[in-house]
N, C-alpha and C positions, 0 to 999 in steps of 0.2 A: 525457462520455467513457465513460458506463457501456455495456455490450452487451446491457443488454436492449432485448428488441426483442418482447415481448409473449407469446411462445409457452414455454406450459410444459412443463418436463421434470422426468425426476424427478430431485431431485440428491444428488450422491455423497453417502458417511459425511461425518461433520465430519471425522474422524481424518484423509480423504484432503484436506481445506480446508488443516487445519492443517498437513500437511506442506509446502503450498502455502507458507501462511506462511511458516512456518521458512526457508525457501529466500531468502526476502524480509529477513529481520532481519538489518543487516546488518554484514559480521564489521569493518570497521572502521569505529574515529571518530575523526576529526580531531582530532589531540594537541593543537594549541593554536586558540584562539576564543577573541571576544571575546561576549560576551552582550549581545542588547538589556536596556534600561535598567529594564523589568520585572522581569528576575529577577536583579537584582544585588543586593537586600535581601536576597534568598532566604539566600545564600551565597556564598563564593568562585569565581569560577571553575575552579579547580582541584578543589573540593570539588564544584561541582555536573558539570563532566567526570566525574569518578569516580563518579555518583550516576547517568549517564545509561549509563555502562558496566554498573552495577549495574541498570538497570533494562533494558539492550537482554540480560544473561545472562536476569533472570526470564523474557523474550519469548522465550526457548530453552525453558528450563522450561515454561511455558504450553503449548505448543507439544506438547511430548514428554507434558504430561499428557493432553492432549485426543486424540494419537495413541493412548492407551494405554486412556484410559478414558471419548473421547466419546461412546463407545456408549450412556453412562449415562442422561447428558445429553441426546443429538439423536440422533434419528432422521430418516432422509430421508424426503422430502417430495414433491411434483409444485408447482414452480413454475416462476415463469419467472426469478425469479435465483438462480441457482445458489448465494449467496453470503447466502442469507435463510437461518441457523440462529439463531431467536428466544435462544435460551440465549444464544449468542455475543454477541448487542446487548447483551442483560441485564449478559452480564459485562464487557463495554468501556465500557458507561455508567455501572455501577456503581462502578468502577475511576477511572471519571473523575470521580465525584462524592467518591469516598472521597477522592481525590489534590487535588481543587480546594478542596473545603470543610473539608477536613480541617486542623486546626492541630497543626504540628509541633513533637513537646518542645526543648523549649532543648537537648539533649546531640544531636537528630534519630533517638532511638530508638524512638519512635511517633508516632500522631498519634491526635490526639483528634477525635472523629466525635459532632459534635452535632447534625447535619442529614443528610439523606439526601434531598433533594428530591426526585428521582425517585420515590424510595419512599411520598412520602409524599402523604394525602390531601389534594381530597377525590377526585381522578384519578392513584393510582400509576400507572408509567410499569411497575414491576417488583410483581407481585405477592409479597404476603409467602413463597408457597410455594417462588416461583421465589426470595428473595432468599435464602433457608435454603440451596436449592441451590448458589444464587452460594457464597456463604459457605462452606458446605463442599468445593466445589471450591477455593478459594486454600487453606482450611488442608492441604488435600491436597499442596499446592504449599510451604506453610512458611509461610503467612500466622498470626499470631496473634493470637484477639482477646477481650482479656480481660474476663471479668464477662458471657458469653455461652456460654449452654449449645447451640451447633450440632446439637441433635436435636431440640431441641425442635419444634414442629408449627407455636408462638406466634410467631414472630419478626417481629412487626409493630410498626411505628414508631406512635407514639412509642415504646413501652413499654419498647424495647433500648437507646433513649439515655439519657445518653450511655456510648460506649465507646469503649475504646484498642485501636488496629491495631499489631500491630508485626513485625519481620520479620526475627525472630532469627540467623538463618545470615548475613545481609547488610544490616543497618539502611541503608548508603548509599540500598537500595532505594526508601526513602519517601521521600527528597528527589528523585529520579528521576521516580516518581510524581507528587511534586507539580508539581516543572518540567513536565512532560509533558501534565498534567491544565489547566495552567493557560495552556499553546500552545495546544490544542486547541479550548478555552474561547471563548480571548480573539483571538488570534493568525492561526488556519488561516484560509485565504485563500478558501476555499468555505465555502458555507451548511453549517452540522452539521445532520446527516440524523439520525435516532433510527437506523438503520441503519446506521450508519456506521462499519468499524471501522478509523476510523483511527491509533485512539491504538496499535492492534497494530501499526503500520505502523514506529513510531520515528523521527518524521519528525522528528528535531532541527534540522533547517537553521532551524524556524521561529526558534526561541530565537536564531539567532546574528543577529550585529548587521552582517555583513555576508553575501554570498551565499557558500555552500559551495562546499568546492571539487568542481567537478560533473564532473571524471573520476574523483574518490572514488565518488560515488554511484553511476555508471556502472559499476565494477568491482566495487561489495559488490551489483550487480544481477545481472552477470552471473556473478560467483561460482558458483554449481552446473552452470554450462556447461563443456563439455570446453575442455580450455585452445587449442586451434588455433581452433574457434568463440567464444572468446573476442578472441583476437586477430586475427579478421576482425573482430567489431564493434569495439573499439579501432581497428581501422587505419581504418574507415567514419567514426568519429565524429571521426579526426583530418582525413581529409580532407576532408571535409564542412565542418567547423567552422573549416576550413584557407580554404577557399573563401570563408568568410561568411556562412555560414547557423547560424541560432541556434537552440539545444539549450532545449527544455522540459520538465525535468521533474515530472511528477505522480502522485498516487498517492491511490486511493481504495481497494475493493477488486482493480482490477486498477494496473498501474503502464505508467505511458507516460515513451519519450523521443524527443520530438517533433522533427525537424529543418525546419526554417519556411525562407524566406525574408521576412525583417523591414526593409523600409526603412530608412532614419536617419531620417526623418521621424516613422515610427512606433514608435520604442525603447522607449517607457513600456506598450506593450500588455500585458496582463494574461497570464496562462499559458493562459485560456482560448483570447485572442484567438489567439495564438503557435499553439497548438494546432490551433486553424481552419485556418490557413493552412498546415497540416505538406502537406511532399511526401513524406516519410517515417520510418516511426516503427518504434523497438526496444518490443514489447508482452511483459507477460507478465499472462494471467489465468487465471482457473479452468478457464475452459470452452477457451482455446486451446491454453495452456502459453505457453512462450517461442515471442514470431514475430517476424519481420520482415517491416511492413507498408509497400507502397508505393503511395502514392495518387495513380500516374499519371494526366495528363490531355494528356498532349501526346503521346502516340506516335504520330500518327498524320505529325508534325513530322521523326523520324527513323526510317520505317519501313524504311527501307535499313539499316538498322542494325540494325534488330529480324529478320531474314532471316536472319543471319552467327552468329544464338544456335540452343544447343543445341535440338534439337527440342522435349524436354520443358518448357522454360523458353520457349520460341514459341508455345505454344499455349496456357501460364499467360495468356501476355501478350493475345495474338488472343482469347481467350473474353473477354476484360473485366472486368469488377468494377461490384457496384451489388446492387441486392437482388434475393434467392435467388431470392424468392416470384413479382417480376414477371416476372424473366430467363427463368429456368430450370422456375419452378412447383416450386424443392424447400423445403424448410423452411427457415427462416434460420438462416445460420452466419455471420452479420455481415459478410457481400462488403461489405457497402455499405461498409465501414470501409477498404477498399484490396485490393490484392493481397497476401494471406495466404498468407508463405513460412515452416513452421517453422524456429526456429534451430537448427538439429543439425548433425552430423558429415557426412550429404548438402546442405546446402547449400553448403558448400565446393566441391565440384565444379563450381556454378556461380558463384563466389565472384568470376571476374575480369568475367563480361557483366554480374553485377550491378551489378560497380561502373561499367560502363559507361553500364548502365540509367539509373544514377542521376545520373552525370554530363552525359548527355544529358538526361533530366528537366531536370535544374537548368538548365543553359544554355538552354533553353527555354523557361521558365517564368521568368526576370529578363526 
């Protein structure tokens, strides 16, 4: 699902990533759940709700510190994923070593850090310089960690174990961490990449014991969208879903909501599978922003139809879709992935042919 596609660029501040972020963390969670059977020793359900609330505010804070002060940290680069800020790995995998291996005091006001495998020989994953860095960027954040001098030059393991984390303004924080650390781990439904920053993401549906409810997560998505763009995709995903086509959603660096046509024969297919088969998808990534992707293959089925559309939306559709480089000879901007329409205030205008687009799509493709 990723968009790389080989060619490097140079890519923005972290500051303009993490704004990205932020847009993504999302403003509501689900008041009641029930928890898979993992993390019911943890805690209460009630307690650990509260703890993931507590951990989706720090992912506000994280966020606003790195707009503020990742200059410190990352500087840009020439790559081909936009989404490679080495610091950023560092501090998600760190964060998820600290929250997985970490043991929580009985009152849950820190945790005690005897291991750091990442960190440690005879191949760290985080060298000691960068881990000082990690380190001083959370207690910038209100992280505390006692019997650790964060200036020091030394901060290589073993020598700093063990120590206690703790996170005074909001201790729910660390049980948050931990539940989160231990999804991530054990849980997530894709291979964990060292690159990967998922655990920013707040993907709690993983923890719960049944599936979420997934027009919550469609609307804490669309959130930073003008509210009339917002309820054109709501009105999209009810008719579509209305129809029978099934909703996948995913979320790596960039976030996908896939609309498939799924058999009943084939209901147990994976999110990847589902994802294969999308005829069209709500996307939001670094390099696109918020689109809406349509990965027509039948127009040529109702081209009578395709005539009666606006001119500027007839001629999206007549040039096609596929890669840049063979088509066109221009650099790749991931056509191959559909027709890439931003989600903004001008796509309204074409707001009633697309839904036609799509309903012709669909009835052609069953």
């Amino acid at each position: 699902m990723s968009e790389n596609h080989g060619e490097k660029t140079m890519q923005p501040p972290i500051s303009e990533y993490a704004k990205y972020l932020k847009n993504l963390v999302p403003v509501d969670i689900q008041k009641h759940f029930a928890l898979k059977p993992i993390f019911k020793e943890l805690n209460s359900e009630e307690e650990i709700r509260n703890a993931i609330i507590a951990f989706r505010d720090f992912l506000v804070l994280f966020c606003d510190g790195l707009i503020k002060d990742g200059h410190l940290y990352a500087k840009p680069k020439k790559t081909n994923n936009p989404t490679d800020y080495p610091f950023l790995h560092n501090m998600t995998n760190l964060l998820v070593d600290i929250g997985y291996y970490g043991k929580l005091s009985e009152n849950g006001n820190s945790l005690l850090i005897v291991e750091i495998p990442l960190c440690s020989a005879p191949k760290p994953k985080i060298s000691a310089p960068a881990l000082g860095e990690c380190l001083r960027f959370l207690s910038s954040l209100g992280f505390s960690f006692a019997n650790l001098d964060l200036n020091s030059k030394k901060l290589e393991l073993p020598k700093i174990l063990p120590f206690e984390v703790s996170f005074p303004d909001n201790p729910a924080l660390l049980l948050g961490l931990k539940v989160m650390s231990v999804a991530d781990m054990e849980l997530r439904e894709s291979r964990r990449y060292w690159n990967d920053h998922y655990l920013l993401g707040l993907n709690y549906r993983l923890i719960l014991a049944q599936a979420p409810d997934e027009l919550m997560l469609l609307r804490n998505f669309l959130n930073p969208l003008p509210g009339k763009v917002k309820e054109f995709a709501l009105d999209l995903h009810d008719h579509f879903t209305k129809m029978g086509l099934t909703c996948a959603f995913s979320r790596r660096s960039d976030v996908h909501f896939a609309y498939s046509l799924v058999r009943k024969s084939n209901q147990n297919l994976s999110e990847q599978d589902i994802y294969q088969k999308r005829i069209w998808e709500f996307s939001s990534s670094m390099k696109h922003g918020y689109c809406l992707v349509i990965r027509a293959r039948k127009t040529e089925k109702y081209s009578a139809v395709i005539e009666n559309f606006p001119l500027p939306l007839k001629a999206i559709i007549k040039r096609g879709y596929g890669c840049d480089r063979k088509l066109w000879g221009e650099r790749c901007q991931g056509s191959c992935q559909g027709f890439r329409l931003p989600l903004n205030i001008e796509l309204l205008e074409m707001k009633e042919e697309i839904k036609v687009w799509l309903d012709n799509e669909v009835k052609f493709s069953k």
